[in-house]
C-alpha angles and dihedrals in degrees: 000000000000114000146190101265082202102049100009098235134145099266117238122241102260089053091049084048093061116040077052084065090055093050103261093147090184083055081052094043093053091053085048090050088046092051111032111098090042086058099052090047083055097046088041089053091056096032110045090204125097094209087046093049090057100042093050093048088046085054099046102046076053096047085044084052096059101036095052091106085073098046106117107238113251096021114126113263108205091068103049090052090054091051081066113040079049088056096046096050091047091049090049093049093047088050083049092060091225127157092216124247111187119203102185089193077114102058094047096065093111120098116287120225082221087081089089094051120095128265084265096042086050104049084045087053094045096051086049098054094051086048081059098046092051090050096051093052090060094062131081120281090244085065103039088053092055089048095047097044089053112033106027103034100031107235131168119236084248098063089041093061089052098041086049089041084234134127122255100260093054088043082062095039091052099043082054098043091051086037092058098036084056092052092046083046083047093044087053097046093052088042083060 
C-alpha cells in the first residue's frame, strides 16, 4: 500500500492521482489494487461474462492510465474510472454481438447483514435475493446499471452522476424509475 513517506499514512486518491501523473507507476498500481474488484463487478454487470469483465477492467484501468493528463484535479477518482471500465465493457459487448445476459451474482460478492438471521430467516433471504437478481436481469441494462451503481457498489448520487455523466436530478429519476419498474417486475413475478 502507498504511503506518506512523511506520516506514514495510506495516501488518499487524489494524491495517488497525481503522482500517477507524474509517472509514479507504484502510485498507479496502488489505485488499480483499490479499485479492482469494483471494476470487474461493473464490467461484469454490463458484460455478463466473466472473461469479458476482466478484460474490459484490465482495458479501462489502461485506457484511465493514459488519459489521466485530462482528469480534472479534484475531481473523485473512483467514478470516473468507472465511466470508463462501463464504456469498455459496453463497447466489447456491442463488438460481441451479445444480447446481454447479466447474472449479478458478481456484484453481490460482498457480505451480506442476513448472517445474523436464522437458518429459516437466511434461506428466506437468500431466496429472496435470487428472486431480485432474476428479476433484474430481466430489465433493461439502463436500469440494471442504476441499481448496480447504487445498491451493490455503494455510490453516492453524486458519483453516480459522474460515473453516468449525468446531472444529479437524472441520476434520482432514474434510480426511482428502475427502482419502480424492479418492484412491478417483483409484483408480477410473485403474481405467477
Amino acid at each position: 500500500m502507498e504511503t506518506d513517506s512523511v506520516e506514514g499514512r495510506p495516501l488518499e486518491d487524489p494524491e495517488l492521482v497525481e503522482r500517477s501523473r507524474h509517472g509514479d507507476q507504484d502510485a498507479y498500481a496502488e489505485l488499480v489494487t483499490r479499485y479492482q474488484a469494483l471494476a470487474a463487478r461493473t464490467a461484469y454487470v454490463i458484460t455478463g461474462s466473466e472473461d469479458d469483465a476482466q478484460d474490459a477492467a484490465q482495458e479501462g484501468f489502461v485506457k484511465a492510465y493514459y488519459a489521466l493528463d485530462r482528469f480534472r484535479a479534484g475531481a473523485p477518482f473512483r467514478p470516473w474510472l468507472l465511466r470508463i471500465v462501463a464504456n469498455e465493457a459496453i463497447n466489447r459487448r456491442k463488438a460481441r454481438g451479445r444480447r446481454p445476459t447479466v447474472g449479478l451474482s458478481m456484484a453481490m460478492d460482498r457480505p451480506s447483514p442476513d448472517t445474523a438471521l436464522s437458518p429459516e430467516g437466511a434461506a428466506l433471504a437468500s431466496e429472496r435475493r435470487e428472486r431480485v437478481l432474476a428479476a433484474l436481469r430481466e430489465m433493461r441494462e439502463e436500469d440494471r446499471v442504476v441499481i448496480a451503481y447504487r445498491y451493490f457498489f455503494d455510490l453516492s448520487e453524486a458519483e453516480m452522476a459522474q460515473a453516468l455523466d449525468v446531472a444529479r436530478g437524472t441520476v434520482k429519476s432514474r434510480l426511482s424509475r428502475a427502482i419502480a419498474r424492479l418492484r412491478e417486475h417483483m409484483g408480477e413475478e410473485t403474481a405467477e
